[in-house]
N, C-alpha and C positions, 0 to 999 in steps of 0.2 A: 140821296144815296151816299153813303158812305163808299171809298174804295183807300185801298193800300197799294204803297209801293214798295218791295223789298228789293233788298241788294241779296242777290241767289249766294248762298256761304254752304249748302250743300254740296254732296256731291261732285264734290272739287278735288283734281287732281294736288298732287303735293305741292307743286311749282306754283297753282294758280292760289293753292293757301297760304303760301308761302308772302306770295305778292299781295293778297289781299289782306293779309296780318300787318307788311309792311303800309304799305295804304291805309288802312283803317283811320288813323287820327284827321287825315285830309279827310275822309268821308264823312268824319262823324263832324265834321267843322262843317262840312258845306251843308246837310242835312239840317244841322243846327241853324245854321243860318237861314234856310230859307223856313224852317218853322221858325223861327224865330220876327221873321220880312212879312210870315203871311199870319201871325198868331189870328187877326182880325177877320182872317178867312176858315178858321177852325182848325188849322194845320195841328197834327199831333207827332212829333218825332218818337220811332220806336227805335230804340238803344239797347239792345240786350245784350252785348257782347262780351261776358263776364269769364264764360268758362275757355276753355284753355282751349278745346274742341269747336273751330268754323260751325263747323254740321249744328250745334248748337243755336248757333247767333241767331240774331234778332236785329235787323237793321234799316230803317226805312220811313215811312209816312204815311201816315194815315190823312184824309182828307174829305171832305163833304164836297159836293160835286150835284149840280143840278142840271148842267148843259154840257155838250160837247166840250166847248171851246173852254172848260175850268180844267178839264185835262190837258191842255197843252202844254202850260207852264210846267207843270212836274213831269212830265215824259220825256219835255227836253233837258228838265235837268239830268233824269236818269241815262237820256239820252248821250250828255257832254260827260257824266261820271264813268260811263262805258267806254267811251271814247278816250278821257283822260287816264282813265286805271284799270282799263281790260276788264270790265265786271258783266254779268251781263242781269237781269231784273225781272222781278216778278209782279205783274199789277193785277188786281181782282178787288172785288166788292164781298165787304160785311154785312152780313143779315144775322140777326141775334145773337153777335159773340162770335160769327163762325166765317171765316175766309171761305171765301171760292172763288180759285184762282181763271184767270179769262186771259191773259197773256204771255208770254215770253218774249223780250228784247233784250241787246246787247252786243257785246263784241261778238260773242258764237253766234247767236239768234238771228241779227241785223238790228237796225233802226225800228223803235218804237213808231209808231204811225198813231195818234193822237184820234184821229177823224175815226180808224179801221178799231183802235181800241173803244171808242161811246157808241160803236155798233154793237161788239162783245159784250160790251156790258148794258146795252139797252137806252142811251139815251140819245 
């Protein structure tokens, strides 16, 4: 199974666009990096952040996932980038081209739960 993980750039007050404009190059490092640490694991970084408009973006990872425990590692990174820069995340699973989202974590949300997310998503 395929799933994604998104940095939420909706629906953002001005202050929290504000911050997360300022932030962006730290996220897109550390995102890089860990596509980058996991390429062997199919990791796919989504980078769309071109236009001038949050609401727009595109920010996150894509990932193949067979068992619970291949979720951990990316929940708690989303988990420490919340934590580091106020964001809060979006996880769900791809089936032919099409997101369906299955969670919300973060600063507003809480703490991703890793075990309570491969229920959501079935595995």
């Amino acid at each position: 199974m395929k799933v994604y993980l998104l940095v939420a750039c909706d629906r953002l007050e001005e202050n929290e666009e504000t911050k997360l404009k300022k932030h962006l190059p730290d996220l897109q490092a550390a995102l890089q990096k860990y596509a980058d640490d996991n390429a062997t694991n199919n990791v796919t970084l989504i980078n769309q952040c071109d236009s001038d408009s949050c609401e727009d973006w595109e920010l996150g990872v894509i990932q193949a996932v067979k068992k619970s425990i291949h979720l951990k590692f990316p929940v708690n990174l989303f988990n420490d980038l919340a934590k580091d820069f106020g964001i809060d995340c979006e996880i769900g699973s791809i089936e032919d081209d099409s997101r369906e989202p299955v969670s919300y974590f973060g600063k507003h949300e809480g703490k991703g739960d890793s075990f309570l997310i491969a229920q959501y998503l079935g595995l």
